[in-house]
C-alpha positions in Angstrom: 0.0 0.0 0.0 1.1 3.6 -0.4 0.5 6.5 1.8 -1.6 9.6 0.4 -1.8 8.1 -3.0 -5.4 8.1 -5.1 -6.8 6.4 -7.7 -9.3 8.0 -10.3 -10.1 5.6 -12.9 -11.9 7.2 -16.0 -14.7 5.0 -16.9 -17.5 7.0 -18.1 -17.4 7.2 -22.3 -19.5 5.1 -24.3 -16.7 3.7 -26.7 -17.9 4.3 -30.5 -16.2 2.2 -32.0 -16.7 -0.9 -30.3 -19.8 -0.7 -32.1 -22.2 -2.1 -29.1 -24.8 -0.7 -27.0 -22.6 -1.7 -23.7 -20.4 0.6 -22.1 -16.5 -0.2 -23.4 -15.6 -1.0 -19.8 -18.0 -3.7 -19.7 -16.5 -5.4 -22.2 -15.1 -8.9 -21.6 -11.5 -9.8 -21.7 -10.4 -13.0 -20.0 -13.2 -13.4 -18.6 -13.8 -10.2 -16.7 -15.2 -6.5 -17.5 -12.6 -4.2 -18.5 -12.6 -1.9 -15.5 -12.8 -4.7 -13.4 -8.8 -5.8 -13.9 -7.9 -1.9 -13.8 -9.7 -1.9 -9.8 -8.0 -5.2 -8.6 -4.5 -3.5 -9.6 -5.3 -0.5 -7.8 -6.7 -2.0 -5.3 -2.7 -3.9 -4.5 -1.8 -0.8 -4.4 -4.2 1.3 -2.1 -7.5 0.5 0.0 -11.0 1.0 -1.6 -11.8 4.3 -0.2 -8.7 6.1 -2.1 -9.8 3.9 -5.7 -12.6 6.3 -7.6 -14.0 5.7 -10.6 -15.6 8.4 -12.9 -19.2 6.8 -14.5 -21.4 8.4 -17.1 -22.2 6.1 -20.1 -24.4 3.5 -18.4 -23.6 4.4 -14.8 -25.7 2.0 -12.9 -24.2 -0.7 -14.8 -20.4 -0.1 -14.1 -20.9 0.6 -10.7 -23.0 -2.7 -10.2 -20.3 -4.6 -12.0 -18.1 -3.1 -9.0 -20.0 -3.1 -5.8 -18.4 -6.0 -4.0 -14.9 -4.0 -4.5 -16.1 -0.7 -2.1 -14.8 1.4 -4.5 -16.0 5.5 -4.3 -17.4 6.9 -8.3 -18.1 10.3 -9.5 -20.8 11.1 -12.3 -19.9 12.7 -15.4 -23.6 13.6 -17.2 -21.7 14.7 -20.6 -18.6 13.0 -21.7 -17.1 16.0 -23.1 -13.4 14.4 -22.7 -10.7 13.3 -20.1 -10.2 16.9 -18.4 -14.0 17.2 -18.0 -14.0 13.7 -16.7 -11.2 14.7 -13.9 -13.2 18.2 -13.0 -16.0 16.2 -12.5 -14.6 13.9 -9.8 -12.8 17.0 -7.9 -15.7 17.0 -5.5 -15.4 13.1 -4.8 -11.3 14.0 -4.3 -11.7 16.6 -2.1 -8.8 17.0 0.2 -6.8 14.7 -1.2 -3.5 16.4 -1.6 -1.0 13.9 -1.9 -0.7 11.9 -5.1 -3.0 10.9 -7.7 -2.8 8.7 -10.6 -5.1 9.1 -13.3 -5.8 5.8 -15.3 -8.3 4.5 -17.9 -10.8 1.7 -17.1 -9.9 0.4 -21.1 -6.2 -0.8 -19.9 -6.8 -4.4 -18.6 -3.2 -5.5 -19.1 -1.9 -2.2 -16.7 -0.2 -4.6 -14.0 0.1 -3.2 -10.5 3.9 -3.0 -10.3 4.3 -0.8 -13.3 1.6 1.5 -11.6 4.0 1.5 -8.5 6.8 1.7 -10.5 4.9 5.9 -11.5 4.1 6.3 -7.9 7.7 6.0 -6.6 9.3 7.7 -10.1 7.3 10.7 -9.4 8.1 10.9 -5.5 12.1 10.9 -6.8 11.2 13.5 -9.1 11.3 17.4 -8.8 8.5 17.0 -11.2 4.3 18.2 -10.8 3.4 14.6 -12.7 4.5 11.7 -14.5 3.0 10.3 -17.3 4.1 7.1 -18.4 4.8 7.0 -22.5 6.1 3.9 -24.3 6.8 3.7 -28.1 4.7 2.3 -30.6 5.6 0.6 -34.2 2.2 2.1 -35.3 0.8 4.8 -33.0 -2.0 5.5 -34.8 -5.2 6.4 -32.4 -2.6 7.7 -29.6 -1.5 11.4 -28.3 2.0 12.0 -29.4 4.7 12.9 -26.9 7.0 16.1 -27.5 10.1 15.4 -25.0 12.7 18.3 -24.1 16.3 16.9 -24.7 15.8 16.1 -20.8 13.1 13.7 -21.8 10.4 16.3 -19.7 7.1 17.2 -22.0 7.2 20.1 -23.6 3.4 19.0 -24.7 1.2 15.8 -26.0 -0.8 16.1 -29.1 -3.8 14.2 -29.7 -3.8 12.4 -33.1 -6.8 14.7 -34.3 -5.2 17.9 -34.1 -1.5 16.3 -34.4 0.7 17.8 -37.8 2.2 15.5 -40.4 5.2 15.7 -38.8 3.9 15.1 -35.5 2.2 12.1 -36.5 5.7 10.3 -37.2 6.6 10.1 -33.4 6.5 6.8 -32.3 6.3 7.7 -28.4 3.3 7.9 -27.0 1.2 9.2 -24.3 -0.6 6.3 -22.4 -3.0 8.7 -20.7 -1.6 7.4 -17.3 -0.4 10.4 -15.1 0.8 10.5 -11.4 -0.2 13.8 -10.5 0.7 16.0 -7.5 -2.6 16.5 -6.4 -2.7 20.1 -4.9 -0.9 21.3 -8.1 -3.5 19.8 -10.4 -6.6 21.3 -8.6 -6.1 24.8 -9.2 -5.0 24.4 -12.9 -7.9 22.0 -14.1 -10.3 24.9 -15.1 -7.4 26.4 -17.3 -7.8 23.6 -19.7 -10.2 24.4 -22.9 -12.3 22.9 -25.8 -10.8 25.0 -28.8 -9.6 21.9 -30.5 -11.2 20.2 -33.5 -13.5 17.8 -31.5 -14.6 20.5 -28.4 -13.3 18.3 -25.7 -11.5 19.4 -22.7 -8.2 17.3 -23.0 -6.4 16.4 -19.8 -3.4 16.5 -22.2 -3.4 20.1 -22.1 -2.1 20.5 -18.8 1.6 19.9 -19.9 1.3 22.9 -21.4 -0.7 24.6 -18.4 2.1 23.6 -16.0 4.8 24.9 -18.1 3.5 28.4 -18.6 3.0 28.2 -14.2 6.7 27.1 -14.3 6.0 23.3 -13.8 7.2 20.5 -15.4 6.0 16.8 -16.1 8.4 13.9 -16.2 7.8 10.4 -18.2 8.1 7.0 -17.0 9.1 5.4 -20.3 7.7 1.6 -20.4 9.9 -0.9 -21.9 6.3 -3.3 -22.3 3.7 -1.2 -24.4 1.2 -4.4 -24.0 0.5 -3.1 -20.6 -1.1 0.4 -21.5 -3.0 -1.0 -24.7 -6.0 0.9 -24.5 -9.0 -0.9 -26.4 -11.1 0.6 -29.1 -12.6 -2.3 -31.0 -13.5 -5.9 -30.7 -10.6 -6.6 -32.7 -8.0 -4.7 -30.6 -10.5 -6.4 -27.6 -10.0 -9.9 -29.0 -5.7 -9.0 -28.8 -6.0 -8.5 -25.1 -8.2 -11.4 -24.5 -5.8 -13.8 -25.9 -2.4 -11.9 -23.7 -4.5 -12.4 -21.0 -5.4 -16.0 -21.1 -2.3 -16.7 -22.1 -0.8 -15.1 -18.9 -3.3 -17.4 -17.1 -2.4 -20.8 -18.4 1.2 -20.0 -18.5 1.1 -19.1 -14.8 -0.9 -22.1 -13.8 1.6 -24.1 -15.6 4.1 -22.6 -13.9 2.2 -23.3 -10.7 2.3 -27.1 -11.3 -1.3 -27.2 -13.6 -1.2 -29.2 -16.7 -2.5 -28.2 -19.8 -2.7 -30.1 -22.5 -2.5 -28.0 -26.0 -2.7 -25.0 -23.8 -3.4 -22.4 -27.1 -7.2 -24.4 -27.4 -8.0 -23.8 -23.9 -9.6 -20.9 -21.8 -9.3 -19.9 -18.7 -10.3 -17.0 -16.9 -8.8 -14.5 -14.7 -10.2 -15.6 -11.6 -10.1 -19.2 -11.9 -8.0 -21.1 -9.3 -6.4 -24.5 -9.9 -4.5 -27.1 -7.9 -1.4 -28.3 -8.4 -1.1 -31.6 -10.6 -4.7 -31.0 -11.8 -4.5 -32.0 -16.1 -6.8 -30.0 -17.9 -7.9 -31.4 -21.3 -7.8 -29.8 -24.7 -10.4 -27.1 -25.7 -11.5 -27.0 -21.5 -13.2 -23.8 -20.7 -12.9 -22.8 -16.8 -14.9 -20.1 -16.4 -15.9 -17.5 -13.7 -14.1 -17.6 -10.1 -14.4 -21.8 -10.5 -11.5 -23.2 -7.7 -10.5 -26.6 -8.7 -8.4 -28.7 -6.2 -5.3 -31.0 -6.8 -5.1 -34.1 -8.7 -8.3 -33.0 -10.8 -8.8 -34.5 -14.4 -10.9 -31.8 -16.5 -11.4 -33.8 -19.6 -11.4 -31.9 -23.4 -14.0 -30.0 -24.4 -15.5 -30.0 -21.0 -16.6 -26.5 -19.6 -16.2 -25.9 -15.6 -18.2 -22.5 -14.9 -18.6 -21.0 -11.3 -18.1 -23.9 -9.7 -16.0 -25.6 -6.9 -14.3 -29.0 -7.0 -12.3 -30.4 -4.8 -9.0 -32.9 -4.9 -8.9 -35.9 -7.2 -12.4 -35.1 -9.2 -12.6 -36.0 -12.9 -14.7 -34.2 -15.2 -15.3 -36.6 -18.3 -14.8 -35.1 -21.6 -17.8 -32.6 -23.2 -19.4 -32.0 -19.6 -20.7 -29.2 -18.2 -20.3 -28.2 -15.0 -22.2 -24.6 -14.0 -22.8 -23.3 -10.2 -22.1 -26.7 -8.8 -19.7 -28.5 -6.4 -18.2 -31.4 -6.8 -16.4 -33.1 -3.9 -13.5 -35.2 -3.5 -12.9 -37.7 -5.6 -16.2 -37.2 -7.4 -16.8 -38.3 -11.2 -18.7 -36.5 -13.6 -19.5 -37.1 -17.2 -18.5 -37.8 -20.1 -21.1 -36.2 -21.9 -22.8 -35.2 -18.5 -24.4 -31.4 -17.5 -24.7 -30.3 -14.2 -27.1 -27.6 -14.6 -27.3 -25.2 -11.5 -26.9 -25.7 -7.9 -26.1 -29.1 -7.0 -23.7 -30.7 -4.9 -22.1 -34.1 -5.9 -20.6 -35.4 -2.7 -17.7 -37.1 -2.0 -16.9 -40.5 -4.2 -20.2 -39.9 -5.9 -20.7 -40.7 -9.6 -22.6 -38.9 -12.7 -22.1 -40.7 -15.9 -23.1 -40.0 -19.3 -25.6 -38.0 -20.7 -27.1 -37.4 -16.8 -28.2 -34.3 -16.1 -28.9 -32.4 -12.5 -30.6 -29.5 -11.2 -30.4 -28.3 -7.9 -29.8 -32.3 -6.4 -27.7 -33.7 -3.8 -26.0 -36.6 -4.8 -24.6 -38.3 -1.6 -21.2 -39.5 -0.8 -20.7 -43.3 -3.2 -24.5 -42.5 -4.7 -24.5 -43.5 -8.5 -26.7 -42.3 -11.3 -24.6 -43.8 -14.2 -26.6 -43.8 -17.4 -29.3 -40.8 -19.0 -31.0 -39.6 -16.3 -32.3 -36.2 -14.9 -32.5 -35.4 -11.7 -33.5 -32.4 -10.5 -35.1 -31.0 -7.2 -33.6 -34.3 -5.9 -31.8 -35.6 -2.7 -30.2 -38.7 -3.3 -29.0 -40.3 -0.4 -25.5 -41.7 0.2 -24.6 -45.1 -1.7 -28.1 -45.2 -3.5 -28.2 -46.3 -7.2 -30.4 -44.8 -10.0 -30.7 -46.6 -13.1 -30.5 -45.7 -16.6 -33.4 -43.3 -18.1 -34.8 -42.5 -14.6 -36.3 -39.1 -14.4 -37.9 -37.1 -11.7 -41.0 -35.7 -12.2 -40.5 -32.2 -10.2 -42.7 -29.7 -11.8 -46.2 -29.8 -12.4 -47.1 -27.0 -14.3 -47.2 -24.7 -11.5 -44.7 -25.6 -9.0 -41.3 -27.2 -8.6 -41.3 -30.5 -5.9 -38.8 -32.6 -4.6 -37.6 -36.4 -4.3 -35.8 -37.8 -1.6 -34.3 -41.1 -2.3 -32.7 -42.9 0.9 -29.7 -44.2 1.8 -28.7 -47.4 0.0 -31.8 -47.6 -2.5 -32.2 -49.1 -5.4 -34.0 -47.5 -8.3 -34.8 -49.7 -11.3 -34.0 -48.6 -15.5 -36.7 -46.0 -16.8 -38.1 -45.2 -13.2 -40.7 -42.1 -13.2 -40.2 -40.6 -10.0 -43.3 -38.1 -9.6 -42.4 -35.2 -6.7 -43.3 -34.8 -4.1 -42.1 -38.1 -3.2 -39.8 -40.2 -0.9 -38.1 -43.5 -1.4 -37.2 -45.1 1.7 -33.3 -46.2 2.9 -32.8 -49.5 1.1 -35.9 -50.0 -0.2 -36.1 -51.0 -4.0 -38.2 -49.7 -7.2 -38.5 -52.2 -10.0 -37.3 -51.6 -13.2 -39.6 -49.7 -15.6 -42.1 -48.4 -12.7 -44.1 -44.8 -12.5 -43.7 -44.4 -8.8 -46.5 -41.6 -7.8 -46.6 -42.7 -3.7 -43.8 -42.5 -0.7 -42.1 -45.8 -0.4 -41.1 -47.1 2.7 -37.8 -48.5 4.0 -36.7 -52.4 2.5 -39.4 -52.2 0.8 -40.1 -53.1 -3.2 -42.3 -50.8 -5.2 -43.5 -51.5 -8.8 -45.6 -49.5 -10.7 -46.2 -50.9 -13.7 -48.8 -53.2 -15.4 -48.4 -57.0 -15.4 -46.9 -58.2 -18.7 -49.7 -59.8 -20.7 -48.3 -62.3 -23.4 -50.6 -63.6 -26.5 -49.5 -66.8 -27.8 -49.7 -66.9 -31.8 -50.6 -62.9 -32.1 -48.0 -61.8 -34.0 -48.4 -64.6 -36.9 -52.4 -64.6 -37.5 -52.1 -60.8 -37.8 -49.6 -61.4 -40.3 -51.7 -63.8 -42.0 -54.7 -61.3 -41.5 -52.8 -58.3 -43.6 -51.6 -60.7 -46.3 -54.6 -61.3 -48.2 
């Protein structure tokens, strides 16, 4: 953490050229909304209550997208450009007269350590801000930096009002500033719209500070990946893939592995064990935690869920806001809908689906079946093509099925209902009443077997 230091996170334009009626910063890349990676690395760096984020474009959105973080936000009606967007959050700031870094809610790659790396360049400086610059092989979209032989701004031109000449320097201005606060304050309303698109560019305050006798330093970053802004889905889809492949290289390095790593996705919040293999073309979605000695099979996708050591997930599963205890099996070809727990040593084979069941610790259901609304009771077995019955039209019931039972192939169990601990339910039976304990319950009809049918109707349609 560091001392009187602020973040104010500009997050409040609409982003034109993504093409899209959401907000830019809600925009996914590995996994998580833009802004979202931008608060966790402020957030190494400084405690909620110093992290502020400046909403406009879809306001209630972004700042549902961040409640559980505690961060503060400041409302900019108009987006009339980055120096409106920074007037507009003085209120929210007030007081604050240490240092603040201005960032963008766009840069999802912007790691924490190269934000710290501004804070403590601009503390050893002599400097009123630092602005961190990198160079570009194509800088096209970006404000251009014009350096002193010192390598302090003499000014940043945006690339709409930039000159041919301009427009050849390959250093740009990232748009991330460490500012000393009680110098920035005073000169904010200095800056004006008299530029080709009528926005109030925060840019301008190089030159402000100059003509007060201040200068701004750079912080010149070897990496440019980590202040790529993002402007379109294709620039969107770039940072997507950096991302996830920071993720599965670090899990690697972590002791995960990944079989043809460049087909699988993972996102930022996942946590894996260590000697988990994770199949080819695997998705692991959400803030899933998988434990050790896991076996995510290919082409199965793990979202939001929790599984603990030694589980296998079967290829072309799906696994969504479920657990899945130690050494649990699921799949292939199985989908675990929503909200069930598959307890330890439990099975789910193929083409078995659950809702919102309990399967108990050593409980089977092996072969396509649906279960949902269901406790299943430790060591009980459900045959193939059983199905429970839970919703009526109206309303969703349960089935209980005890400990140790025994349900028969292409069972109808119709909720509400309970099958008693080691009772028994014959093969192809609609069971519509409770069964007790031991006992066995069939509800079928009694096979009925015609000697000789099958030949005189033969005989019958022949003539």
């Amino acid at each position: 953490m560091h001392d009187r230091v602020a973040f104010l996170i500009l997050a409040a334009g609409l982003g034109t050229r993504m093409k899209s009626r959401k907000a830019k910063v809600l925009h996914r890349a590995g996994g998580v909304p833009l802004i979202e990676h931008v608060v966790k690395a402020t957030l190494d760096l400084a405690p909620p209550d110093r992290v502020t984020a400046v909403v406009g474009h879809q306001a209630g959105e972004v700042q549902a997208a961040l409640s559980r973080y505690g961060v503060g936000f400041a409302l900019q009606r108009e987006q009339k450009g980055t120096g409106h967007a920074v007037q507009c959050a003085r209120e929210a700031l007030a007081g604050h007269d240490g240092l603040l870094v201005v960032l963008y809610g766009d840069c999802p790659l912007l790691s924490a350590s190269t934000l710290g790396a501004l804070i403590e360049t601009q503390r050893g400086a002599d400097t009123a801000a630092t602005v961190i610059t990198t160079e570009l092989d194509d800088p096209t979209g970006y404000g251009r930096v014009i350096a002193d032989e010192q390598g302090r701004l003499l000014a940043i031109v945006e690339q709409k009002s930039a000159t041919p000449e301009q427009l050849r320097i390959r250093e740009i201005n990232s748009g991330i500033y460490c500012f000393q606060a009680e110098l920035l304050w005073p000169r904010l309303d200095e800056i004006r719209d008299d530029n080709p698109a009528g926005e109030y560019y925060l840019t301008d305050v190089v030159e402000i500070f100059r003509r007060h006798g201040l200068s701004i330093g750079a912080y010149r970053l070897k990496d440019p990946t980590e202040v790529l802004g993002i402007n379109t889905r294709v620039e969107l889809a770039a940072v997507d893939k950096l991302l996830r492949d920071r993720k599965t290289r670090q899990l690697m390095l972590d002791g995960v592995s990944i079989e043809r790593p460049e087909t699988v996705t993972v996102d930022a919040g996942v946590r894996i064990g260590m000697d988990t293999t994770i199949g080819p073309f695997a998705q692991i979605l959400g803030e899933t935690v998988i434990g050790e000695e896991c076996r995510i099979g290919a082409a199965a996708i793990v979202e939001n869920s929790v599984l603990g050591d030694r589980v296998e997930v079967g290829p072309f599963t799906l696994v969504n806001d479920s657990r899945v205890d130690a050494g649990g099996r699921v799949g292939p070809f199985a989908r675990l809908r929503f909200g069930n727990h598959v307890e330890a040593g439990a099975a789910v084979g193929n083409f078995v689906e659950l809702k919102k069941t309990r399967l108990g610790a050593g409980a089977k259901a092996l072969h396509l079946a649906y279960l949902g609304d269901a406790v299943i009771e430790p060591d009980a077995n459900i045959g193939a093509g059983t199905i429970t019955c839970n919703y009526d039209g109206v309303t969703k019931h349960q089935t209980r099925v005890g400990r140790g039972a025994f349900v028969g192939s292409n069972s109808t169990l119709v909720a509400p209902l309970e099958i008693g601990a080691g009772s028994y339910v014959a093969a192809g039976s609609v069971i519509t009443d409770s069964v007790p304990a031991d006992a066995l319950a069939l509800g079928r009809e009694r096979q009925v077997v015609k000697p000789d049918w099958a030949r005189r109707r033969r005989e019958k349609t022949s003539r």
